[in-house]
N, C-alpha and C positions, 0 to 999 in steps of 0.2 A: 753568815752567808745566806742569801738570798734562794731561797726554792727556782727551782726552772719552772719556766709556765707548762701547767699541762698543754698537751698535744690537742691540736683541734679533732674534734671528733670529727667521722666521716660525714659528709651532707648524706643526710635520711633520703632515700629514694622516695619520688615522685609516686603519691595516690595512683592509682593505675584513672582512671576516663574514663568512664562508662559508653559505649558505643551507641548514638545516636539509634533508640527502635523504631523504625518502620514498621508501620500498619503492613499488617502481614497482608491485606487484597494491595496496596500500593508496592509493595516490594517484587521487582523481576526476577528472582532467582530464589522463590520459596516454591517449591518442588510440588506443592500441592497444589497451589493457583494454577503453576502451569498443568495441572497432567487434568484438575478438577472443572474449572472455572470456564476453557473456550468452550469443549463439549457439550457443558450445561447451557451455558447462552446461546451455542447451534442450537440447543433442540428448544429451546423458549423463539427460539427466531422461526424455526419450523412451526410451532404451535402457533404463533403471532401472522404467521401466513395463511394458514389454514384455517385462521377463527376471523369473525367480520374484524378485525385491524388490519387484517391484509389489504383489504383495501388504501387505507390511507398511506401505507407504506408503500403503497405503489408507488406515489409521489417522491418517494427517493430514489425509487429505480430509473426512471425518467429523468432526473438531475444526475443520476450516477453515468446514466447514456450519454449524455449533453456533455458531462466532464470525461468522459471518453474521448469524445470528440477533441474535447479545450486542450484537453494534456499531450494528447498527440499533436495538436498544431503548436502548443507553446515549445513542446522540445524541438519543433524544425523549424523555432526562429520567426511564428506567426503571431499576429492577435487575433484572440480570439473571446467571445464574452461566453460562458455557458448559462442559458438562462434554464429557469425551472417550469416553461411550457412547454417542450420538446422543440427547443432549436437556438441553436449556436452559430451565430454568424463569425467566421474568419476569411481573415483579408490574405489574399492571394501574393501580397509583397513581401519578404524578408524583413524582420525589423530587429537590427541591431539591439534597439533598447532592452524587446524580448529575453532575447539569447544571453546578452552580457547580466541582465538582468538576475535571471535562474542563475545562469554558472553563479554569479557572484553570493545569490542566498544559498547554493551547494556550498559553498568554499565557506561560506559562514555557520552551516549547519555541521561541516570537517571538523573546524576551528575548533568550534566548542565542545564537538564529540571529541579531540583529542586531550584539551584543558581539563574536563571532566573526567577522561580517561572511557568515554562511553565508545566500546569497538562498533555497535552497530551504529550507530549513528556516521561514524565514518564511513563503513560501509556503504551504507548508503546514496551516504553524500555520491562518492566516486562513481558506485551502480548510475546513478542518474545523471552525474556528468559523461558518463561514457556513453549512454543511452542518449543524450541531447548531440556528443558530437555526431554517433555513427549515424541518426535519423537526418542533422541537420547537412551533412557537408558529406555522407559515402552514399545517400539516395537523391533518383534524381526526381525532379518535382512531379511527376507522374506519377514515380510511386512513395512520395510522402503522401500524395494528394491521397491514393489507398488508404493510406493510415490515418491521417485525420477527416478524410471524407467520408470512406465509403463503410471501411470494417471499425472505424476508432469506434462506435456508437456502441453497437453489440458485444465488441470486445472489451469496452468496456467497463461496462457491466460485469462480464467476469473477470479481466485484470484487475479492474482497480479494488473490485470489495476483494477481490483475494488480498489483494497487499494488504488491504484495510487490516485485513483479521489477520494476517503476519505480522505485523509491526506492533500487534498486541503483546510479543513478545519480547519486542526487541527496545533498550531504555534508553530513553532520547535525553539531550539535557533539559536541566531542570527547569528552564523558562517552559518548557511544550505544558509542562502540567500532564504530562501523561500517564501518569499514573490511576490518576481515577478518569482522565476523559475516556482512557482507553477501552473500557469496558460499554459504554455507550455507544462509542464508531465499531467495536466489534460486532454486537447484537443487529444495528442498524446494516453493517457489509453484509450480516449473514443472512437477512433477511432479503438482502437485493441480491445476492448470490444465489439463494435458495431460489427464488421468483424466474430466476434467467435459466437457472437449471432446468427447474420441472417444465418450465415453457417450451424451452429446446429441445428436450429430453422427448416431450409429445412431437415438436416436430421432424425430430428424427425418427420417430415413427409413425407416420403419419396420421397420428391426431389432431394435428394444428396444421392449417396452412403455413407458408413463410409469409410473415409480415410484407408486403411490399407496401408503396404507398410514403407517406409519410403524416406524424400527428396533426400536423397542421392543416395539411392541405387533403390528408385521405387518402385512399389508396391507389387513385389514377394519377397521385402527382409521380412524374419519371424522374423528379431528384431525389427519391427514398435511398435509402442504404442499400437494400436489396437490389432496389432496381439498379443502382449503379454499379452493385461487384456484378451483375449477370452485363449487362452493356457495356461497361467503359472495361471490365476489367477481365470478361470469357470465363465467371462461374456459371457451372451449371445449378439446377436446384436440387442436386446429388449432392455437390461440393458446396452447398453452402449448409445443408444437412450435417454432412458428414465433418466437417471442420469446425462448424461452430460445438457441435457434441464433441470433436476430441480436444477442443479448449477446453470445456469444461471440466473434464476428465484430469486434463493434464493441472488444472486448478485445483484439481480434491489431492490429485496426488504429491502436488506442492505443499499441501498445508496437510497432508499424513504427513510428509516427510520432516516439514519443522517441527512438528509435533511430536511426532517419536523423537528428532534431537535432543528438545528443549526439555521430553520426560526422562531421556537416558540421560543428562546432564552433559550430553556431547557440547552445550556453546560454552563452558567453560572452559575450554580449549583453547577461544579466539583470545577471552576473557585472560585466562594466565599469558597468552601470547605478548599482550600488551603490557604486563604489570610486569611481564621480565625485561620487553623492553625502554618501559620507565624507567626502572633500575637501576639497567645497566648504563643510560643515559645520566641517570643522577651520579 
């Protein structure tokens, strides 16, 4: 008689995969970049103001003004070019291509935030599609014109390096390379952030005049910013004191507040929110 064939043995379980490491300054969610890393490059951006390179970085606060301007006219459907001598020309007509334009690289930057599984990135996305619909179709062009005419400039300078330096935290896909660019656009916001502060900060106390005028043209031209939130729009030069300092303010207190999130580990909240509903999708 013939033996029985032995029994197959069980298949060996699979080597476990070593997890791809990430460079610990490239990685979002190492505890120490975020709580160590923005602080330190605020205060190299403080020191880089204060020492003769603040000059040359003024050059970026002046393009950060001009892309004030550009970013509020692109979200209400305008073109506009931001140049880097103080001034942005935008066209007073609505342009489809504009509009469908953005929405469509938001829904592309969605896309890929959800493929990746990146939650801020989507966030995003949607943040700045809901911001393009309410500016372009719930205001009327009077007061878009406010927003990309008169205050986009000054403001900025404080919105946009504020975002700059928030989206330091937040990990985009992998095509942005944001990983090491991030550290660069942060030091650079905080520097044009710091410059807009301490300038408005004397003018709300009257150390500085308010800018009127404009770069190009000097300080008797009547299309400056200034001169147009006081004429077309009924600021006084109390309320342009006083509001442009509680931006600023309301910008330190945005970026305490991601910062304390990002050191208590509060964003991986959004983070498990998404990877349960992968999941449960799968």
């Amino acid at each position: 008689m013939t033996e029985p064939a032995p029994a197959p043995l069980p298949p060996s379980p699979p080597e476990p995969i070593e997890e791809e490491k990430v460079f610990a300054l490239f990685a979002f969610d190492n505890w120490k970049v975020n709580v160590l890393v923005p602080p330190l490059l605020f205060g190299l951006a403080w020191l880089a103001v204060l020492s003769p390179l603040g000059f040359f970085l003024r050059g970026f606060q002046v393009w950060m003004h001009e892309f004030g301007h550009a970013t509020a006219a692109w979200l209400t459907g305008r073109k506009a070019l931001p140049l880097p001598f103080g001034w942005t020309p935008v066209e007073d007509e609505y342009s489809p291509f504009v509009y469908f334009g953005l929405l469509l690289l938001f829904g592309i930057l969605f896309i890929a935030g959800w493929k990746e599984r990146k939650v801020w990135a989507m966030i995003l996305a949607v943040a700045f599609a809901g911001a393009q619909y309410y500016l372009t179709w719930q205001l009327s062009a009077y007061r878009q014109e406010f927003w990309w005419g008169a205050f986009g400039g000054v403001g900025g300078e404080f919105y946009l390096s504020t975002l700059l330096m928030l989206v330091f935290y937040f990990q985009l896909p992998e095509k942005f390379k944001w990983g090491a660019c991030r550290y660069v656009v942060f030091f650079l916001a905080a520097a044009v952030f710091i410059q807009t502060y301490r300038f408005w900060g004397d003018v709300y106390h009257g150390l500085e005049d308010i800018p009127y005028g404009s770069m190009i043209n000097g300080e008797d031209d009547a299309g400056g910013d200034m001169n147009r939130l006081v004429d077309d729009y009924g600021w006084t030069q109390s309320m342009i004191r006083r509001n442009f300092r509680a931006l600023g303010n309301g910008c330190i207190l945005a970026l305490v507040i991601v910062y304390a999130a990002f050191a208590l580990r509060l964003n991986r909240v959004a983070d498990w929110v998404v990877a349960a509903t992968t999941r449960e999708r799968a």
